[in-house]
The first five atom37 places (N, CA, C, CB, O) and aatype in JSON, in Angstrom:
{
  "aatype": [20, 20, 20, 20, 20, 20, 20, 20, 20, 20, 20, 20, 20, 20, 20, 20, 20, 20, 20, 20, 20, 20, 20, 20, 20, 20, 20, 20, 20, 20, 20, 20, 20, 20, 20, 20, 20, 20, 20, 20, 20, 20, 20, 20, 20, 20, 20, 20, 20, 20, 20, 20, 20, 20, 20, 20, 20, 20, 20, 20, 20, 20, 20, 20, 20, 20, 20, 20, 20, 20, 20, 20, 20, 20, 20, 20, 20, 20, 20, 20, 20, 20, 20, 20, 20, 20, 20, 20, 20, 20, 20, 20, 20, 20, 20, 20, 20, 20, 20, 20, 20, 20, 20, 20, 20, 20, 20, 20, 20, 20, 20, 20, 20, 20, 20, 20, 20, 20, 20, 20, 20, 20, 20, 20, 20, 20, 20, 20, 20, 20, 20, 20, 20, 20, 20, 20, 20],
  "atom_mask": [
    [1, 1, 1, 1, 1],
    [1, 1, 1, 1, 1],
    [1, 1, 1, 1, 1],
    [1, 1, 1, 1, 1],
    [1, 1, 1, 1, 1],
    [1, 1, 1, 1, 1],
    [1, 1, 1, 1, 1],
    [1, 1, 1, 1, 1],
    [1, 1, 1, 1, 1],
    [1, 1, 1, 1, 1],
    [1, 1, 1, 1, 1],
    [1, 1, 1, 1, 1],
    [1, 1, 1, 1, 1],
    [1, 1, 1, 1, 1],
    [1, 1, 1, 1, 1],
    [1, 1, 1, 1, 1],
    [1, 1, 1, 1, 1],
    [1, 1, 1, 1, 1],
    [1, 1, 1, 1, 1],
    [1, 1, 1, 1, 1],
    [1, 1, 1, 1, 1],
    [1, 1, 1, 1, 1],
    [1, 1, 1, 1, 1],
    [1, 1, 1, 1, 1],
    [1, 1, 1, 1, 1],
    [1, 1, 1, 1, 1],
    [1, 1, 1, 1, 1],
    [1, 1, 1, 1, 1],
    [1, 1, 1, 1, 1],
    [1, 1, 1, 1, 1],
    [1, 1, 1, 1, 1],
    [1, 1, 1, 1, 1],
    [1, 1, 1, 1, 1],
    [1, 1, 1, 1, 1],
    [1, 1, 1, 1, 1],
    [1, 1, 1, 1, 1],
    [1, 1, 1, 1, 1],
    [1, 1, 1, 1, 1],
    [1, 1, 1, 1, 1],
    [1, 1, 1, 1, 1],
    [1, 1, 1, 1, 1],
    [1, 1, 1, 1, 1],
    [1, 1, 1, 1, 1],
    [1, 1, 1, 1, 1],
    [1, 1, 1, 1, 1],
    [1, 1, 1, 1, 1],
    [1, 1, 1, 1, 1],
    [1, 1, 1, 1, 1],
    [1, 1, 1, 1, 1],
    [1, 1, 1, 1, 1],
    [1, 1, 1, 1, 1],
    [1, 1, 1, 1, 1],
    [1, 1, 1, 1, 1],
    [1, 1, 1, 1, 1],
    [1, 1, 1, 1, 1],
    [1, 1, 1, 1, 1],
    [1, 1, 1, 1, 1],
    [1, 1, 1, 1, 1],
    [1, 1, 1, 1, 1],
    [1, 1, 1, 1, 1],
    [1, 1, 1, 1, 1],
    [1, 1, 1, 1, 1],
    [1, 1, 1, 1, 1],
    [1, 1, 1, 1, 1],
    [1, 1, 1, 1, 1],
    [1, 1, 1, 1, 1],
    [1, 1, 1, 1, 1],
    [1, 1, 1, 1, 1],
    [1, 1, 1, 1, 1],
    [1, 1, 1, 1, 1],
    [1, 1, 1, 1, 1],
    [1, 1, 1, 1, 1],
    [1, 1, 1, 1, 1],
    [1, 1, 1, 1, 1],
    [1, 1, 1, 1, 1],
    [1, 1, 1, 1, 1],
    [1, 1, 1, 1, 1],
    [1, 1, 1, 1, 1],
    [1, 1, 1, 1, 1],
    [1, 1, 1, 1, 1],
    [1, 1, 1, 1, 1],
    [1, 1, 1, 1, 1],
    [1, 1, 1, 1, 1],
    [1, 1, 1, 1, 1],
    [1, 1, 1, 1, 1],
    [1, 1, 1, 1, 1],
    [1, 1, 1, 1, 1],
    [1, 1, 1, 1, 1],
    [1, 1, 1, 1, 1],
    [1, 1, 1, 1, 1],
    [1, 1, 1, 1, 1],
    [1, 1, 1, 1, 1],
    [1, 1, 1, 1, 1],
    [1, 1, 1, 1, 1],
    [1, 1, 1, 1, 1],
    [1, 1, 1, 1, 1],
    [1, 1, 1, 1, 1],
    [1, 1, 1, 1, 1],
    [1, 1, 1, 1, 1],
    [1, 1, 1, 1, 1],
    [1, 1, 1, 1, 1],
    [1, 1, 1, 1, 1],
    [1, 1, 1, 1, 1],
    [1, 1, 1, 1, 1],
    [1, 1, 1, 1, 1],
    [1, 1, 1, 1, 1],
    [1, 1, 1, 1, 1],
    [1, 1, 1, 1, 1],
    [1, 1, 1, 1, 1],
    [1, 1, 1, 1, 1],
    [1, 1, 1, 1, 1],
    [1, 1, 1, 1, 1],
    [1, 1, 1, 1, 1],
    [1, 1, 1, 1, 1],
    [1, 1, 1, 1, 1],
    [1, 1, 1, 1, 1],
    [1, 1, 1, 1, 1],
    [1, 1, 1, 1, 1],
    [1, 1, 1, 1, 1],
    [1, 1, 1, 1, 1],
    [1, 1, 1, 1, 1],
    [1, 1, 1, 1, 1],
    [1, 1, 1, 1, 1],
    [1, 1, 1, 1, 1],
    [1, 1, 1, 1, 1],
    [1, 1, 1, 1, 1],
    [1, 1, 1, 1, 1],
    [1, 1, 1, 1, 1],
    [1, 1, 1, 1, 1],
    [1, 1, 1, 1, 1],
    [1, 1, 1, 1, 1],
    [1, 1, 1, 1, 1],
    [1, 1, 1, 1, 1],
    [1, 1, 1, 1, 1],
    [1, 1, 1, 1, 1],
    [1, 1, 1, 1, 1],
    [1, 1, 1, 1, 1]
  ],
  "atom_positions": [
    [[8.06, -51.84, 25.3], [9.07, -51.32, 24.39], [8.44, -50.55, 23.24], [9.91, -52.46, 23.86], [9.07, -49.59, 22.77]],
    [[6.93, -50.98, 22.6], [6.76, -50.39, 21.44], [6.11, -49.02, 22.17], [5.84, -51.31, 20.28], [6.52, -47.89, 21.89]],
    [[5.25, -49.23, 22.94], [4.65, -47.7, 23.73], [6.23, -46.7, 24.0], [3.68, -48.19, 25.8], [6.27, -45.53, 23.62]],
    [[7.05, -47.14, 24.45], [8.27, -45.98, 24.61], [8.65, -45.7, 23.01], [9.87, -46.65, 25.63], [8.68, -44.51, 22.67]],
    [[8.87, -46.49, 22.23], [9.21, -46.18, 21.18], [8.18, -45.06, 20.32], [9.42, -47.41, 20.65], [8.51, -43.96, 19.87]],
    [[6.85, -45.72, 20.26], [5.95, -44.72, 19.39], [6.06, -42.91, 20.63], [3.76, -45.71, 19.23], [6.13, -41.76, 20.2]],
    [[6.03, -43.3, 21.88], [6.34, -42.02, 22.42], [7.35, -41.02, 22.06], [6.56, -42.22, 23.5], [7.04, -39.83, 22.07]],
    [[8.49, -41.39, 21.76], [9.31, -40.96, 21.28], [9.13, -40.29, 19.7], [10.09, -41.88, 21.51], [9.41, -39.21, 19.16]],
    [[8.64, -41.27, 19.38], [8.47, -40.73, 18.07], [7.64, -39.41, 17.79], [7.9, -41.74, 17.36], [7.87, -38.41, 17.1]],
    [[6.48, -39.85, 18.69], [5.35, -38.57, 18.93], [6.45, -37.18, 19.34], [4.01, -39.01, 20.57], [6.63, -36.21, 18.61]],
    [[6.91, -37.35, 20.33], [7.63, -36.3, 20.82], [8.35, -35.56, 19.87], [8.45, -36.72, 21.74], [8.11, -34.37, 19.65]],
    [[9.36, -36.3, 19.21], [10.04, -36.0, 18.19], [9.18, -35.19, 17.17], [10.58, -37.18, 17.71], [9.61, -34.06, 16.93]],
    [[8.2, -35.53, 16.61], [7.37, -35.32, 15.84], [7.09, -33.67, 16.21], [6.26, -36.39, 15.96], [7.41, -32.69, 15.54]],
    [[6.53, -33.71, 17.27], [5.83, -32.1, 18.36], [7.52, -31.26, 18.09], [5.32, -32.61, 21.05], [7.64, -30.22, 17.45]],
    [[8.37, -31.81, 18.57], [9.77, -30.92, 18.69], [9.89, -30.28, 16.74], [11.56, -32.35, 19.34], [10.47, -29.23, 16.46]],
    [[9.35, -31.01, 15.89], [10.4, -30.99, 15.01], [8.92, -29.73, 14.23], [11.17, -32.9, 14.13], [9.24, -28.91, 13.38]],
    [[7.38, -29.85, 14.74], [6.55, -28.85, 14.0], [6.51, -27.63, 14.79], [5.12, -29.33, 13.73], [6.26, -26.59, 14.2]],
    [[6.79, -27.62, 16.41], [7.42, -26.43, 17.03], [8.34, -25.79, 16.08], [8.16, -26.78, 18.3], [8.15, -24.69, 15.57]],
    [[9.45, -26.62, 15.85], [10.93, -25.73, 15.34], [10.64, -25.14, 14.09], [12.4, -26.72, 15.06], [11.27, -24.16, 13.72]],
    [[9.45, -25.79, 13.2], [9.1, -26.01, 11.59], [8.46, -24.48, 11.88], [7.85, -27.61, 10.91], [8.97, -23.61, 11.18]],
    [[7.25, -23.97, 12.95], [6.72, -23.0, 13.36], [6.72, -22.0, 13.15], [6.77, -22.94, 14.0], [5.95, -21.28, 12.53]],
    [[8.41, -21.66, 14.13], [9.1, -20.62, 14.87], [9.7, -20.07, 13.75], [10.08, -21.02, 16.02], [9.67, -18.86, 13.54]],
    [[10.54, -21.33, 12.58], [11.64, -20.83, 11.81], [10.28, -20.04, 10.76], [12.95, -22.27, 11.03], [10.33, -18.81, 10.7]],
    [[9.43, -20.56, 10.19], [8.66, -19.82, 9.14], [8.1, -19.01, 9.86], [7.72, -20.51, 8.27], [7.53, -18.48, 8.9]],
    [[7.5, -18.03, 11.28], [7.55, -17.06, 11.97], [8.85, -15.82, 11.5], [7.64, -17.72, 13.31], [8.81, -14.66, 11.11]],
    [[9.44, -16.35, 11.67], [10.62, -15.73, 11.9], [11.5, -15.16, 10.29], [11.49, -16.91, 12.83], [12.46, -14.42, 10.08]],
    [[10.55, -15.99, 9.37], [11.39, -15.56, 7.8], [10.3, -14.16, 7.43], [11.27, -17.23, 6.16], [9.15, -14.0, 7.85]],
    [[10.98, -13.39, 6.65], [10.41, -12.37, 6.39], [9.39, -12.7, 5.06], [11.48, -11.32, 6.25], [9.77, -13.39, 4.1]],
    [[8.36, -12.23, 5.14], [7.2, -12.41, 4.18], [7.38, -12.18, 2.85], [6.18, -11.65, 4.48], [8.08, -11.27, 2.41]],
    [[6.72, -13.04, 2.11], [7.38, -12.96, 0.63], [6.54, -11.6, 0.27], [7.05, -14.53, -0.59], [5.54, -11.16, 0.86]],
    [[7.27, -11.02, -0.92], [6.65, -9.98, -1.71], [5.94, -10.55, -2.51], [7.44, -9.12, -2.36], [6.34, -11.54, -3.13]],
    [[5.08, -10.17, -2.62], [3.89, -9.93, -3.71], [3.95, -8.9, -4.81], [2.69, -9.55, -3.01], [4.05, -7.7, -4.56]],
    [[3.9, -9.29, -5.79], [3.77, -8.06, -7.06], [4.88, -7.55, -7.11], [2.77, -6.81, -6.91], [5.91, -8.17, -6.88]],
    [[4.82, -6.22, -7.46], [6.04, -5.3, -7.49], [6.1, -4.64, -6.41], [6.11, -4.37, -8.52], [5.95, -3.42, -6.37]],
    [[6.43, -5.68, -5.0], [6.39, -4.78, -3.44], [7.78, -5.11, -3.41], [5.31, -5.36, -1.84], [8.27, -6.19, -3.72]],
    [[8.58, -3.74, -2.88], [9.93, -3.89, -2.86], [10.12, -3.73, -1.47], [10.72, -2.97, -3.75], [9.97, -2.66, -0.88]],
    [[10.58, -5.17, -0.77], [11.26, -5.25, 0.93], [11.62, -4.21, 1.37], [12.51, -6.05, 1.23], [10.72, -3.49, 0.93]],
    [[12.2, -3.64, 1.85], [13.13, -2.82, 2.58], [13.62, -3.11, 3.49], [12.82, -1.92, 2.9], [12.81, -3.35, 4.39]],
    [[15.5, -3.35, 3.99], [15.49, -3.39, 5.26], [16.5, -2.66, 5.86], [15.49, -4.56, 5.63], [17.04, -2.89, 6.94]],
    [[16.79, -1.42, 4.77], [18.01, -0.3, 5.06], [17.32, 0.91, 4.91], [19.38, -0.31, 3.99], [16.65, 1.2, 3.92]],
    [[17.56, 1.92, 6.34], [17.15, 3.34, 6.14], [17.32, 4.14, 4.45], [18.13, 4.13, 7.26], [16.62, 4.8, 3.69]],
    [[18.78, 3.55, 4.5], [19.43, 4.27, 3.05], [18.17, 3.97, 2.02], [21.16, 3.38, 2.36], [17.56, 4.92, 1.53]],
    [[17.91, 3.05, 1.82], [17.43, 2.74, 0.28], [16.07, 3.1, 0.72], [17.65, 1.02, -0.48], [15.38, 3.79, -0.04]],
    [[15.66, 2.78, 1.69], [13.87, 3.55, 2.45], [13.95, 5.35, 2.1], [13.76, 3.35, 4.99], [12.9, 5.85, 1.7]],
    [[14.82, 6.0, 2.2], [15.19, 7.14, 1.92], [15.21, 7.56, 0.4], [16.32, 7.24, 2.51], [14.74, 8.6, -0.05]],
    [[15.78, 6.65, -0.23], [15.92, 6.6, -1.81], [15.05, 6.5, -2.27], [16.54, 5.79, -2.43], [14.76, 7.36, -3.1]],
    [[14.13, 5.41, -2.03], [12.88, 5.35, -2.58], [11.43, 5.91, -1.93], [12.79, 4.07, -2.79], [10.42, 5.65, -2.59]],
    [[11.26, 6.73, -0.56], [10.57, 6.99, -0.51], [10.68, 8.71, -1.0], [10.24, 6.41, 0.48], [9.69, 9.43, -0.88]],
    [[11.72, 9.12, -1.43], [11.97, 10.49, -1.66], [11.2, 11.34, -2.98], [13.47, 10.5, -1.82], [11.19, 12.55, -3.19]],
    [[10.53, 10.15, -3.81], [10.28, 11.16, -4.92], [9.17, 10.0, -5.56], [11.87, 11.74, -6.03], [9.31, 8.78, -5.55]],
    [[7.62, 11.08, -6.31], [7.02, 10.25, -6.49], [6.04, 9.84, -5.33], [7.8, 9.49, -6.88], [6.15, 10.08, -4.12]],
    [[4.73, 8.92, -6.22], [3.81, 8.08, -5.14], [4.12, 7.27, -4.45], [2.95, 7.48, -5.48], [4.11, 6.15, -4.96]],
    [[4.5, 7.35, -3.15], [5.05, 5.72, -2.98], [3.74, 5.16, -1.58], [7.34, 5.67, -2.2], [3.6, 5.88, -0.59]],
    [[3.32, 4.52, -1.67], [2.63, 3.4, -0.35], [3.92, 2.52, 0.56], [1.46, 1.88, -1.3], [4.67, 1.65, 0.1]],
    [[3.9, 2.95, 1.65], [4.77, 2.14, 2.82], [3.96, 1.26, 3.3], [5.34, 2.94, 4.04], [2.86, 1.56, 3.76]],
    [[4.46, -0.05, 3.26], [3.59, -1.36, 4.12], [4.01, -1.23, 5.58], [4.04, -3.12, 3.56], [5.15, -1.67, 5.44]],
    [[3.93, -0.97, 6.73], [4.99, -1.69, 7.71], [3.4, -2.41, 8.18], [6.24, -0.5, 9.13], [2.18, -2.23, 8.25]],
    [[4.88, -3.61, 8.47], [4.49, -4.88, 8.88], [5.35, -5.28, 10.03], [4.56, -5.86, 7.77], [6.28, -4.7, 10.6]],
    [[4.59, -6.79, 10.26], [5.38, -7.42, 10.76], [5.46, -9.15, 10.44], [5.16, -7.0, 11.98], [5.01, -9.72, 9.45]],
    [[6.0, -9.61, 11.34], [6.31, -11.08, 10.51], [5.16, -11.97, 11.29], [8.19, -11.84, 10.77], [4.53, -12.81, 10.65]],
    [[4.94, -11.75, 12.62], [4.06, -12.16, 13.48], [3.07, -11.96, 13.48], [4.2, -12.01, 14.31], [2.42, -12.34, 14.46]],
    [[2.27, -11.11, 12.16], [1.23, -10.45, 12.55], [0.25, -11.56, 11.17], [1.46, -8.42, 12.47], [0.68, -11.97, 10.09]],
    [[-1.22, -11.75, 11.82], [-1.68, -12.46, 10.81], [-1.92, -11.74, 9.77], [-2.68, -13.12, 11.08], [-1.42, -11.99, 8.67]],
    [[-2.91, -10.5, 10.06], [-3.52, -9.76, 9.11], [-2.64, -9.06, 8.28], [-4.38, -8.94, 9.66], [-3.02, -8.43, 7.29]],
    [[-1.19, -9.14, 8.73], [-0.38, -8.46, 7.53], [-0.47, -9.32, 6.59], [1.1, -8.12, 7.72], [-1.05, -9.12, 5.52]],
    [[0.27, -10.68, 7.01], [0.18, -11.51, 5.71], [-1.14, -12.11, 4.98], [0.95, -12.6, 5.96], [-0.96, -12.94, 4.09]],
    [[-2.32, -11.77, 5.31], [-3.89, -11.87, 4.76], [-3.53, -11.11, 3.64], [-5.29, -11.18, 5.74], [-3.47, -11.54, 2.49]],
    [[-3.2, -9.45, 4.18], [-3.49, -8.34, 3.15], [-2.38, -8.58, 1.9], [-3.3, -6.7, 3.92], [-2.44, -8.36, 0.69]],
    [[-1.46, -9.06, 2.65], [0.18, -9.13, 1.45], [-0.59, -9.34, 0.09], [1.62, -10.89, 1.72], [-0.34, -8.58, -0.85]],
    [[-1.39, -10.21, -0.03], [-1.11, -10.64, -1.75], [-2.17, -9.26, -2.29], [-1.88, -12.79, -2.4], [-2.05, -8.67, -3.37]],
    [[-3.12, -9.0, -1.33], [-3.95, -7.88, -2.22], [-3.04, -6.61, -2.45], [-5.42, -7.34, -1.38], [-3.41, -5.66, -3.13]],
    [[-2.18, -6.67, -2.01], [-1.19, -5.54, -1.85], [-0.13, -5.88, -2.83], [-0.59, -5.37, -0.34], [0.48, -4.95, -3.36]],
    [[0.15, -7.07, -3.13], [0.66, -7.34, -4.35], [-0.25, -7.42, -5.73], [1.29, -8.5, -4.14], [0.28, -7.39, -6.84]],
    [[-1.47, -7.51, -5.58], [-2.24, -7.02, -6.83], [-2.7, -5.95, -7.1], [-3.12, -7.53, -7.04], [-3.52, -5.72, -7.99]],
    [[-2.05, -4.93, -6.08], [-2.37, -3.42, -6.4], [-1.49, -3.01, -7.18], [-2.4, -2.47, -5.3], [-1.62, -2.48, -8.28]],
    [[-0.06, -3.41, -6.25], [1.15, -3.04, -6.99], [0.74, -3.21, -8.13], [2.38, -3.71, -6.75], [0.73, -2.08, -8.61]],
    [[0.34, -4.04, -9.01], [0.23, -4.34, -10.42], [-0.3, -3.69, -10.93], [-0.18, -5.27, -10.81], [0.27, -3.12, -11.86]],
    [[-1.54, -3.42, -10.67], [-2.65, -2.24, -11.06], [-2.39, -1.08, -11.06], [-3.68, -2.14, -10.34], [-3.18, -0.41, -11.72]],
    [[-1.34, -0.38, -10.43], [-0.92, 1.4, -10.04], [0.13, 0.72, -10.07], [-1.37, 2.52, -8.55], [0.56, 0.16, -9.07]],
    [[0.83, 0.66, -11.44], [2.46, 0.83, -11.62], [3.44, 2.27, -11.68], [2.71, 0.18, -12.97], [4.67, 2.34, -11.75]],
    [[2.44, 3.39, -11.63], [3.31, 4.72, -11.41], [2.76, 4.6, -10.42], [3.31, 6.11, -12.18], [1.7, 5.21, -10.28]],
    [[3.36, 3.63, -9.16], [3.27, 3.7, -7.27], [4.11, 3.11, -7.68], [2.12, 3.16, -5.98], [4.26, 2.46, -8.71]],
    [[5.16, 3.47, -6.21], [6.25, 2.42, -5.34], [5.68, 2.2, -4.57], [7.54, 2.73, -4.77], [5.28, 3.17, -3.93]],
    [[5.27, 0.9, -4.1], [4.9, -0.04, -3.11], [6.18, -0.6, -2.6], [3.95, -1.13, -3.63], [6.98, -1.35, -3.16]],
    [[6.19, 0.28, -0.69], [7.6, -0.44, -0.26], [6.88, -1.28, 0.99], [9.1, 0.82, 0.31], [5.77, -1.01, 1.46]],
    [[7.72, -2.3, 1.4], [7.37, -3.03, 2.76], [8.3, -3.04, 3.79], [7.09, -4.39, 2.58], [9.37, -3.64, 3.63]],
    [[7.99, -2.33, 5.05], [9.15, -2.09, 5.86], [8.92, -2.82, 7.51], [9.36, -0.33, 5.89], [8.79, -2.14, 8.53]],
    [[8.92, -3.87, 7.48], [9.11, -4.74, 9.0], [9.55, -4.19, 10.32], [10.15, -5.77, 8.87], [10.62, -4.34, 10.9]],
    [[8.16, -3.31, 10.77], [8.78, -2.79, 12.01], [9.4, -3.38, 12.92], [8.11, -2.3, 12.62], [9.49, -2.72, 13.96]],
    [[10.0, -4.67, 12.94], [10.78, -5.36, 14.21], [12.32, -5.26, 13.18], [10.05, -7.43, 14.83], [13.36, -5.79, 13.59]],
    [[12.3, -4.78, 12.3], [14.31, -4.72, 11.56], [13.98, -3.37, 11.99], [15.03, -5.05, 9.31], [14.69, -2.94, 12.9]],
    [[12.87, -2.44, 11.45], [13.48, -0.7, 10.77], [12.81, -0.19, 11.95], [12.79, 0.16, 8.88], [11.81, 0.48, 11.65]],
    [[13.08, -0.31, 13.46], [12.66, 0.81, 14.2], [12.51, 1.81, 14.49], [12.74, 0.9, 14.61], [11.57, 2.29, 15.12]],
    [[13.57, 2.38, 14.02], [13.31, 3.55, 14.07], [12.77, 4.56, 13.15], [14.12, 3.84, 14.39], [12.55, 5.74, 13.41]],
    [[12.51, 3.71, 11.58], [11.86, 3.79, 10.72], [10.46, 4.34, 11.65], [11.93, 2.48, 9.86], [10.02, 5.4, 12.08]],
    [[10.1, 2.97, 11.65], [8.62, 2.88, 12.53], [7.91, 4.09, 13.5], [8.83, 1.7, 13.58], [6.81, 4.62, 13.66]],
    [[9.36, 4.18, 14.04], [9.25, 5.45, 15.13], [9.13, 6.39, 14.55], [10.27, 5.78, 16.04], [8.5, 7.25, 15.18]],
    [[9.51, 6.74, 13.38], [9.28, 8.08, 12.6], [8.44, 8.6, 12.38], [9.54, 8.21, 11.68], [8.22, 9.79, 12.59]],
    [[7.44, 7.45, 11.67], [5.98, 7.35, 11.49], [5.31, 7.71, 12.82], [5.55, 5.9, 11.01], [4.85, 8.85, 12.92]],
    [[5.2, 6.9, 13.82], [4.49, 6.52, 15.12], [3.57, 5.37, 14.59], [3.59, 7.85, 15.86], [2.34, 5.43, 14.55]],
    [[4.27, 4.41, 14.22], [3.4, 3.33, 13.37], [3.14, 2.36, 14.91], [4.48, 2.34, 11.72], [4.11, 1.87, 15.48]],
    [[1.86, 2.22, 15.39], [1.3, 2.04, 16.54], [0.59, 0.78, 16.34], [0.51, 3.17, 16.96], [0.13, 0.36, 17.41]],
    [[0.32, -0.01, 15.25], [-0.67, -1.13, 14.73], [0.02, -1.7, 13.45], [-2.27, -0.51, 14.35], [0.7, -1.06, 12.65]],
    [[-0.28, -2.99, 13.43], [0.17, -3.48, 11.77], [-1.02, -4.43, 11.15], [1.81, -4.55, 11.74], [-1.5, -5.25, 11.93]],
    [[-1.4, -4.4, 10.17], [-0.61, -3.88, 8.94], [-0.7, -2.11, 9.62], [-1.59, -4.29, 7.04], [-1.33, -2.03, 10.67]],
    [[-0.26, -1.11, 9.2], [-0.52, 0.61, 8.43], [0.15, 0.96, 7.53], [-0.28, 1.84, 9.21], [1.36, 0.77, 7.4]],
    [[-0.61, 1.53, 6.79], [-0.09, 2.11, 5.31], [-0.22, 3.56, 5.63], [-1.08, 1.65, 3.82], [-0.97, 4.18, 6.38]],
    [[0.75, 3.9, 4.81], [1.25, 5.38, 5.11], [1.92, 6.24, 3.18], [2.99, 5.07, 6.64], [2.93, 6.03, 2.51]],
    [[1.23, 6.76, 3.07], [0.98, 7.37, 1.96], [1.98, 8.36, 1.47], [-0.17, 7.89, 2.09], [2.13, 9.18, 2.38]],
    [[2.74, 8.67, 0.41], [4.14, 9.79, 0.04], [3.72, 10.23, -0.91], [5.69, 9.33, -0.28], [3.16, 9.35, -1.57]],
    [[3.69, 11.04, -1.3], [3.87, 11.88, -2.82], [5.23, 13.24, -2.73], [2.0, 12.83, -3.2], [5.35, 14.36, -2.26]],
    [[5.94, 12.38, -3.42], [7.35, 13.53, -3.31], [8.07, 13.89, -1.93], [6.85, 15.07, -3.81], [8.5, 15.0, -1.6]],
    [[8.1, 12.92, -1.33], [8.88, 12.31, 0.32], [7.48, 13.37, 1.26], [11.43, 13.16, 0.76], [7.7, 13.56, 2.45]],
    [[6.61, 13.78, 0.86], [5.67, 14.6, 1.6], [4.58, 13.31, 2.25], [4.87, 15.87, 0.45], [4.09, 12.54, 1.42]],
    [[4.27, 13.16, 3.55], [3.1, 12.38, 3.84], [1.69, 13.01, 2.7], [2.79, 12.62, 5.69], [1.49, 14.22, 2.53]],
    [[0.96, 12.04, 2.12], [-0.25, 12.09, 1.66], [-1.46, 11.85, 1.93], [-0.23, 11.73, 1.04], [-1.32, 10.8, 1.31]],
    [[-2.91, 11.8, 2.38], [-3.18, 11.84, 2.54], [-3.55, 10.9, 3.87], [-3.26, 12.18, 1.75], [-2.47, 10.68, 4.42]],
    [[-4.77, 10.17, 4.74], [-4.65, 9.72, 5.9], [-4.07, 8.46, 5.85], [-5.76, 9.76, 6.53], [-4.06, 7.89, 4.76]],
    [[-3.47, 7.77, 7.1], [-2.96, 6.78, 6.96], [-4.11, 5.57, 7.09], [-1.86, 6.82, 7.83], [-5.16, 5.71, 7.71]],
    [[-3.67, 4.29, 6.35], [-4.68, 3.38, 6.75], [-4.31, 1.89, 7.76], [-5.27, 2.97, 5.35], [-3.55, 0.98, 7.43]],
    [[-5.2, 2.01, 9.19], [-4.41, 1.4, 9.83], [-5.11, -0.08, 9.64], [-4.2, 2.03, 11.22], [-6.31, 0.11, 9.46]],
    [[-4.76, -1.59, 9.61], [-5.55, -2.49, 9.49], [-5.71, -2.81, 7.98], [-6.69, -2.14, 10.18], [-5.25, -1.92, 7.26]],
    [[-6.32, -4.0, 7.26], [-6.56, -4.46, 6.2], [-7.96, -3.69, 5.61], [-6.59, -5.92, 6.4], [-8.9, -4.28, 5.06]],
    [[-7.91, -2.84, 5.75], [-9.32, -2.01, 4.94], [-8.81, -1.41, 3.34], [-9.91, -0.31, 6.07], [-8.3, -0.33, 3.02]],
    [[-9.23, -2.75, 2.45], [-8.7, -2.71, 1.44], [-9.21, -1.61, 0.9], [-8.75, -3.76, 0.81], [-8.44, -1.09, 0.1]],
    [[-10.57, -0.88, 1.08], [-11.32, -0.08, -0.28], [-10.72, 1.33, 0.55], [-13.58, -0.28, -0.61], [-11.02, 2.3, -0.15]],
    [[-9.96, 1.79, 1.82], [-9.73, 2.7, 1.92], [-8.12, 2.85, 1.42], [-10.19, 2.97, 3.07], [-7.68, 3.99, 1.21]],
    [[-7.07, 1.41, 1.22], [-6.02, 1.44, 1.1], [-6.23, 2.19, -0.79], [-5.32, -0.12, 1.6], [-5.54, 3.02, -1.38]],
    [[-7.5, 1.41, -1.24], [-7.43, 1.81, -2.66], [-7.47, 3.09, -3.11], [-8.32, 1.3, -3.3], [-6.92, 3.58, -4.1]],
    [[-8.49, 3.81, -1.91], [-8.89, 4.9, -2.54], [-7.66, 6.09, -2.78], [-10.07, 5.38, -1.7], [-7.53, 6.92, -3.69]],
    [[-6.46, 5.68, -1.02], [-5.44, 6.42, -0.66], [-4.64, 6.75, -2.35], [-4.5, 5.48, 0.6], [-4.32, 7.78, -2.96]],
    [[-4.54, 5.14, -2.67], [-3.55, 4.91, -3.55], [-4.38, 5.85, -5.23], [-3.24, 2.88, -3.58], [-3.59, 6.49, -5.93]],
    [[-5.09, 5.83, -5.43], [-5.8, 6.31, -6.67], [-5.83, 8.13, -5.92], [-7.71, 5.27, -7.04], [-6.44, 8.92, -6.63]],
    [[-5.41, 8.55, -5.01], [-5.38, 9.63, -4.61], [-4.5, 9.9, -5.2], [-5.4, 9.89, -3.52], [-4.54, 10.49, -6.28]],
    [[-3.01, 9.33, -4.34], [-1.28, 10.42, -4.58], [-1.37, 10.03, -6.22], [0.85, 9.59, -3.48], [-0.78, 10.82, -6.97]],
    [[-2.0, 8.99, -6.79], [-1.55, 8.47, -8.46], [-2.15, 9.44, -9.16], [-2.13, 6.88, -9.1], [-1.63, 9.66, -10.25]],
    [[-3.2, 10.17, -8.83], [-3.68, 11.37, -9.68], [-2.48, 12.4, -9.67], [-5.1, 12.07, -9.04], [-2.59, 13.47, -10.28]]
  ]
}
């Protein structure tokens, strides 16, 4: 009786850090700094239209996005004339598709809704910096 019982319990246990898993998989990544979410074309449009802005796309599944998130929230801080936006290629597809955003993390660079200089694909922080101290000049 106690072996079925502690089995159960075990089981229970496995069911309940599976579900614990999937659901924090599945929530969208906190912002860091002054990184503003995005998960509407409209307001992606609004704010990438004018000005420096850095695009995050991400994803929720991806490790190395959320590695880079917080350095990407201590940039934001540092280059406050940048908009730092974050756009979750599994909501904004066709966002994504616009780009041809092919890898995540990639950062993708605006100055005045114009692409800026190269994109950076992966957590390569000293090239994300240099992008960003580019369009801020």
């Amino acid at each position: 009786m106690q072996l079925s019982t502690t089995l159960i319990l075990i089981a229970l246990w496995i069911v309940f850090r599976i579900w614990k898993a999937r659901r924090a998989a599945s929530e969208p990544m906190m912002s860091h700094g002054k990184v503003i979410n995005v998960d509407n074309e409209v307001i992606f449009k609004a704010l990438t239209s004018s000005g420096p802005v850095v695009i995050d796309f991400y994803a929720t599944w991806c490790g190395p996005c959320r590695a880079v998130a917080p350095k990407v929230g201590e940039l934001s801080e540092k280059y406050p004339n940048v908009r730092f936006v974050q756009v979750d290629v599994d909501k904004m597809k066709k966002v994504a598709q616009d780009f041809n955003v092919t890898a995540m993390p990639t950062f993708a660079f605006l100055k005045d809704g114009q692409e800026a200089g190269a994109r950076v694909r992966g957590a390569d922080l000293r090239a994300l910096e240099k992008n960003i101290q580019d369009i801020s000049a």
